[in-house]
N, C-alpha and C positions, 0 to 999 in steps of 0.2 A: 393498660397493657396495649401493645402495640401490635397487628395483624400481622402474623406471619403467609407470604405468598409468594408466588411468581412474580417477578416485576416483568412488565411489559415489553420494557428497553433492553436487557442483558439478558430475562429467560432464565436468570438466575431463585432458587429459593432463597427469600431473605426475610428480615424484617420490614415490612413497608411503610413511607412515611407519605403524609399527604402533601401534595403540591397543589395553589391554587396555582388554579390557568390564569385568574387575574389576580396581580399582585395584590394583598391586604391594603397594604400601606396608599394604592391608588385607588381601590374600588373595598374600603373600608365594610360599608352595610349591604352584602349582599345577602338578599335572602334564600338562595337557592345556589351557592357557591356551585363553581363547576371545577373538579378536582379530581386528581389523578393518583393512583396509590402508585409507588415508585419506591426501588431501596433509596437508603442513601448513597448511595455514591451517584448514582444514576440522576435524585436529587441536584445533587451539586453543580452536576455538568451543566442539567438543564435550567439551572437557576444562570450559570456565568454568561448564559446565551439571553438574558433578558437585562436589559438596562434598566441599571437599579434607581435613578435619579429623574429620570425621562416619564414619564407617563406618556403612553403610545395609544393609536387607536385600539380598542377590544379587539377585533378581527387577529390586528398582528400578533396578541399574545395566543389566542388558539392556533395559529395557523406555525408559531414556533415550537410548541407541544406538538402538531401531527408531525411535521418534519422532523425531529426529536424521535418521533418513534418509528418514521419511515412509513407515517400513516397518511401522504398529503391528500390521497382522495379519500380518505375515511372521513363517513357521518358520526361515527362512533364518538364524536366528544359535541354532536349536536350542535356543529356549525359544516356549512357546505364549503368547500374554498370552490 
């Protein structure tokens, strides 16, 4: 069963789904994933903002999740920009 909450982005009550800040498919064995509960639709948007084929430095995928939430000076996902 899936966590129902606030998602962060809309402020809306919804079902929330996890997003990895690093993609799976590039950073496969993390041991300590860093992830964001978010609806889906909120989901979606924030996935078409990351390039699905590219593997990018780490920095740039936290640093697309804070501006994403309108968080660019937040410590809150435990990177400084």
């Amino acid at each position: 069963m899936r966590p129902r909450g606030l998602c962060p982005k809309c402020l809306e009550i919804a079902v929330l789904t996890k997003h990895h800040c690093f993609p799976k498919r590039f950073f496969p064995n993390q041991p300590k994933p860093v992830c964001l509960w978010i609806c889906r639709t909120c989901h979606d948007e924030l996935e078409r903002l990351i390039p699905y084929r590219r593997k990018m430095p780490r920095n740039f995928y936290l640093d697309v999740a804070k501006h994403f939430l309108g968080r660019a000076n937040d410590e809150s996902l435990g990177y400084r920009v």
